[in-house]
C-alpha positions in Angstrom: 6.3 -35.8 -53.7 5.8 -39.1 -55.6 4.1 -39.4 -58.7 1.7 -41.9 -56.4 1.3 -38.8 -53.6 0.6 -36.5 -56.1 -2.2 -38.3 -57.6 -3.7 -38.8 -54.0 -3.2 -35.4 -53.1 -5.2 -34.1 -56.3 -8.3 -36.7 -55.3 -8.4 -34.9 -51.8 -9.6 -31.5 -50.9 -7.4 -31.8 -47.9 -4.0 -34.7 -47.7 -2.5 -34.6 -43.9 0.0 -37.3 -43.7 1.9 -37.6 -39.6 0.9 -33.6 -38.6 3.1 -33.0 -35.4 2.7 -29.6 -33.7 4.5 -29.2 -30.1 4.0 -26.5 -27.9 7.5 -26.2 -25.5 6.8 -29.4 -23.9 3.8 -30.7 -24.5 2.7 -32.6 -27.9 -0.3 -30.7 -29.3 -0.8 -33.2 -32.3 1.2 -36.7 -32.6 1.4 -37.6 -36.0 -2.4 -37.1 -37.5 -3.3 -38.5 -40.8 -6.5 -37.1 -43.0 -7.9 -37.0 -45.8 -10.9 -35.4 -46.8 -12.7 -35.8 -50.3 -13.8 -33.2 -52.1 -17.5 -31.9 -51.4 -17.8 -34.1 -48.4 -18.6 -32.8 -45.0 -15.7 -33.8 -42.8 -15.9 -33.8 -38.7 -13.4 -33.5 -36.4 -14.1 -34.5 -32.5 -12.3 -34.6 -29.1 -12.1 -33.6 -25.9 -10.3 -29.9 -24.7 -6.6 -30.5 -25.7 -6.7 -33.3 -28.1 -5.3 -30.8 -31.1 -8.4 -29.9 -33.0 -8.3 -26.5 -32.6 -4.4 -26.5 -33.9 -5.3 -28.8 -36.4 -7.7 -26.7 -37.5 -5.2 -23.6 -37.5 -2.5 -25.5 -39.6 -5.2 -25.8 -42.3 -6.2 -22.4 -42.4 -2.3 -21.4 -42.4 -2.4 -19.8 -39.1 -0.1 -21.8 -37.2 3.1 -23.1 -38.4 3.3 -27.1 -37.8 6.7 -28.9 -36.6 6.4 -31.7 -38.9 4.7 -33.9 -41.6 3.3 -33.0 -45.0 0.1 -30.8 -45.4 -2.0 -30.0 -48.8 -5.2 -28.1 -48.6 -6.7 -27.9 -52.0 -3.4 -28.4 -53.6 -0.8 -26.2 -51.9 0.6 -26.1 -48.4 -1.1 -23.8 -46.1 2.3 -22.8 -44.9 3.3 -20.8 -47.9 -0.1 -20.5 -49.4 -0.8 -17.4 -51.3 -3.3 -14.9 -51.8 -5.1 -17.0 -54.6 -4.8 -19.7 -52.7 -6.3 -17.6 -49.2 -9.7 -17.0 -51.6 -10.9 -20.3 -51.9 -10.8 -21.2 -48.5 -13.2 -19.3 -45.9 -12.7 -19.5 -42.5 -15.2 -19.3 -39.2 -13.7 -18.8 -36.1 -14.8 -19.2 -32.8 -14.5 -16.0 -31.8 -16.3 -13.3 -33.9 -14.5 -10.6 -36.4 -17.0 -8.5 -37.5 -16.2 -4.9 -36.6 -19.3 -3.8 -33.8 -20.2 -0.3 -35.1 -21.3 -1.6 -38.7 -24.3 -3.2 -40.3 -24.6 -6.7 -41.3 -25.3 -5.3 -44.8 -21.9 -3.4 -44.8 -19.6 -5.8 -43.3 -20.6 -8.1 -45.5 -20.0 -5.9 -48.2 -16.6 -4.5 -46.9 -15.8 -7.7 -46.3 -16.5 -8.9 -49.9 -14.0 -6.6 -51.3 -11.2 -8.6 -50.4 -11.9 -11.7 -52.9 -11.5 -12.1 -56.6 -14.4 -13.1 -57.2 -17.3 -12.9 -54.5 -20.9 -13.8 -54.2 -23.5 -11.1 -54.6 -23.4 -9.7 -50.5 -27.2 -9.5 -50.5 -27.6 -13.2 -51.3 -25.5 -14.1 -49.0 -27.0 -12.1 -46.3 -30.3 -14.3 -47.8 -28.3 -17.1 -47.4 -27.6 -16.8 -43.7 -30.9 -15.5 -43.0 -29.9 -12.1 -41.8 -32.4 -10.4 -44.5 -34.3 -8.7 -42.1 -31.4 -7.5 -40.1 -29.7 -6.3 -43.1 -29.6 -3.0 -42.0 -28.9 -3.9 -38.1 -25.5 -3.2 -36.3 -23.1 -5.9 -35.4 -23.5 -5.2 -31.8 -27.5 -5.2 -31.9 -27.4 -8.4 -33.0 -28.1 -11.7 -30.5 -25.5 -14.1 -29.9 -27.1 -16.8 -32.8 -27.1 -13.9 -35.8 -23.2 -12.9 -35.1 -22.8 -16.0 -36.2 -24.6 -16.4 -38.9 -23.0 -13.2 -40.0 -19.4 -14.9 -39.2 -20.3 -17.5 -41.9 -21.6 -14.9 -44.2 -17.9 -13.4 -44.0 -16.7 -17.0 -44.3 -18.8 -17.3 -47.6 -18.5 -14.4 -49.2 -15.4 -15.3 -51.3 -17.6 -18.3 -52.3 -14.7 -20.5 -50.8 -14.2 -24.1 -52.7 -13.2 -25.1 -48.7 -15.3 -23.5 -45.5 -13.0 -24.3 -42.2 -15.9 -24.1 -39.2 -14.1 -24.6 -35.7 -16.6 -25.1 -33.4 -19.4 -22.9 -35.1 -22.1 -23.8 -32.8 -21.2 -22.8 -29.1 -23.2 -20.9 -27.2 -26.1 -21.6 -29.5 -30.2 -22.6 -28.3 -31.3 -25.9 -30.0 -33.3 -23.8 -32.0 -30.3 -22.1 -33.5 -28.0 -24.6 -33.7 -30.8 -27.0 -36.0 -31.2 -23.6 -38.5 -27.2 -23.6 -38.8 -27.3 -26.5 -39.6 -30.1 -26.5 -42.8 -27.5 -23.7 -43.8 -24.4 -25.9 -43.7 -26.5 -28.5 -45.8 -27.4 -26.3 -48.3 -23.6 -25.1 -48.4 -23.0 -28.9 -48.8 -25.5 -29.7 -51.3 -24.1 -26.2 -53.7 -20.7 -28.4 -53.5 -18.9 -26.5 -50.6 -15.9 -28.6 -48.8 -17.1 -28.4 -45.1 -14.7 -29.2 -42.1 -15.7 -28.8 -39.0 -14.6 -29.0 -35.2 -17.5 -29.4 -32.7 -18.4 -30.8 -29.0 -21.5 -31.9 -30.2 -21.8 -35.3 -31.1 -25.7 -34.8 -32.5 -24.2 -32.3 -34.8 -21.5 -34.3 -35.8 -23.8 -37.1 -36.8 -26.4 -34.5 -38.1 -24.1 -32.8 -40.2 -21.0 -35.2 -41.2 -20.3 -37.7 -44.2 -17.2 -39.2 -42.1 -15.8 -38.3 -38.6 -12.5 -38.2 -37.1 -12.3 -38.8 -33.7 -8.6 -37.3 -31.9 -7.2 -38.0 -28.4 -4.2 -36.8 -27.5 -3.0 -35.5 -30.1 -4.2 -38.6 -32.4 -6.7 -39.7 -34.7 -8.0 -43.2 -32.7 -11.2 -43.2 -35.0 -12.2 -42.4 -38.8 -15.2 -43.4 -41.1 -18.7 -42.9 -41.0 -20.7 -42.6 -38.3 -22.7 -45.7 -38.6 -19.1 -47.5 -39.2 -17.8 -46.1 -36.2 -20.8 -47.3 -34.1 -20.7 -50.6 -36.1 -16.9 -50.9 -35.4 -16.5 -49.6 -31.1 -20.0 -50.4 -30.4 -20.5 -53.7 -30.6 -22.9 -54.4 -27.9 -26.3 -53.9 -28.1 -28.7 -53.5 -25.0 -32.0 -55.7 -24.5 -34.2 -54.4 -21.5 -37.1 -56.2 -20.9 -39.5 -57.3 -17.5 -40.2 -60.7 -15.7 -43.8 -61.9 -15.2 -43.4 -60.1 -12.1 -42.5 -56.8 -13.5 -39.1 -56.7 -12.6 -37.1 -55.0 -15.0 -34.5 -56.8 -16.4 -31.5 -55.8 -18.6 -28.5 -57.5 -20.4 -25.8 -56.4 -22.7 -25.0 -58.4 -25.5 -23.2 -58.4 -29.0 -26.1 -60.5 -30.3 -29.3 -59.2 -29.3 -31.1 -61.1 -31.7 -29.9 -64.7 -30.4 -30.6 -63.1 -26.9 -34.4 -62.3 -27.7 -35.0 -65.4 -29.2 -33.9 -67.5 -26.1 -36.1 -64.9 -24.1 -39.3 -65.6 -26.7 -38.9 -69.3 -26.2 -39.0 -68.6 -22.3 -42.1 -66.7 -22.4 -43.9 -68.2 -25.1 -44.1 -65.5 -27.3 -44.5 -62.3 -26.7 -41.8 -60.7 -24.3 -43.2 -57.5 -21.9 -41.7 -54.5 -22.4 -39.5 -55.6 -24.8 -36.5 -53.1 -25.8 -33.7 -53.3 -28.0 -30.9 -49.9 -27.8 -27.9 -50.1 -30.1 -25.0 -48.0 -29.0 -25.2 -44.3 -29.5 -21.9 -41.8 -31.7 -21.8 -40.7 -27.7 -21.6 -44.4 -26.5 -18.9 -45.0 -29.1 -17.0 -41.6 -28.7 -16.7 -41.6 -24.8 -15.4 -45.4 -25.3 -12.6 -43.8 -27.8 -11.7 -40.7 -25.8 -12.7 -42.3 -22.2 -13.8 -39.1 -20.6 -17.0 -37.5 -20.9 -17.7 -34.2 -23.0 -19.1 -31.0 -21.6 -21.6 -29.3 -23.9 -20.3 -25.6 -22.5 -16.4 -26.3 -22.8 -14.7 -24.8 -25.5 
């Protein structure tokens, strides 16, 4: 590596420069770049099949890639080792907390396999599992397993916390009180990258989003920058003396409301201005829609 790559890859938490994975014939991931800051919450979106979920997996040094060059706090995931495994934690989408034991003592089993953990019964606070501290894994509802699969994810107080799609299946309810938990992970200085099919969470929860279609990042920045960048136009709805309702897209709203004040004579009935939506912009990027229940 240069002495120019090296000094890029030591700013970064994560450096991905042309990721290609194939599987037999088909292209899983086409050449992705990132690179995500340190304690920044990063966001990774696509439909099924774009290569988040492999992505993902190359990170965590699950899955071997087929090309490009990969650095995840420092060392490649590849041939990361133990030391290296410890400060990265890791929620999957499907559970791994053993059925028969309590929250308290998976955690606590779980903690023995770090260095240097957090205090189990903190984190257990953490995840607001206090009260079912002393619960089994299999009484639990669907929204406290996980919440107990990022209390295993935390436990080794990970410098990085790889979340692929840590919301499915959840109630509104649920998913907002994840949420207030990844903020506070955030705000105590926790890397956070996550993989979700929900673009309210993405916006909710993300510094700066990546947005991957086939296999390829087609998007990246903020999500006001995205908006401000793919969705340009803005919509004005307003009705004629009639009532008619009446409704024009425009990339200037404003000179289109004033033309519309000068033909009323002030005030305009029913006057409403809607700037394009993270859904407006990400179904324009990935042109298909997104199914809240697919996986």
């Amino acid at each position: 590596m240069s002495e120019h790559g090296a000094e890029r890859t030591e700013k970064l938490a994560i450096d991905v420069q042309g990721l290609r994975k194939r599987y037999g014939d088909v292209t899983a991931v086409d050449g992705i770049d990132l690179a995500v800051r340190h304690g920044e919450v990063f966001g990774i979106l696509g439909p099924n099949g774009a290569g988040k979920s492999t992505t993902v997996e190359i990170l965590q040094g699950h899955r071997t890639r087929d090309g490009g060059e990969v650095s995840v706090l420092g060392a490649d995931p590849g041939s990361g080792g133990r030391a290296w495994r410890s400060r990265v934690g890791i929620v999957w989408q499907d559970e791994s907390a053993p059925a028969e034991l309590t929250v308290q003592e998976t955690v606590r089993h779980f903690a023995r396999y770090y260095p240097s953990p957090r205090d189990p019964d903190e984190v257990i606070d953490l995840v607001g599992l206090d009260a079912k501290a002393g619960s089994r894994v299999k009484a639990l509802s669907g929204g406290q397993r996980r919440r107990l699969d990022v209390a295993l994810g935390v436990i080794g107080d990970p410098e990085l916390l790889l979340l692929d799609e840590p919301t499915t299946g959840f109630d509104p309810a649920a998913r907002r009180q994840f949420w207030e938990l990844i903020r506070l992970l955030a705000d105590e200085g926790t890397t956070i990258v996550l993989t979700t099919h929900y673009l309210e969470e993405a916006e909710a929860l993300a510094h700066r989003l990546a947005v991957i279609a086939a296999g390829r990042v087609v998007a990246e920045g903020t999500p006001e920058e995205l908006r401000h960048r793919f969705g340009s136009e803005a919509t004005v709805e307003w009705r004629e003396r009639d009532g008619t309702p009446r409704r024009e897209r425009t990339p200037a709203p404003t000179r289109t409301v004033v033309g519309l004040m000068d033909r009323f004579g002030g005030e305009i009935p029913g006057l409403t201005i809607s700037r394009p939506t993270l859904e407006d912009v990400y179904l324009r990027l990935t042109g298909r829609p997104e199914r809240e229940d697919a996986r």
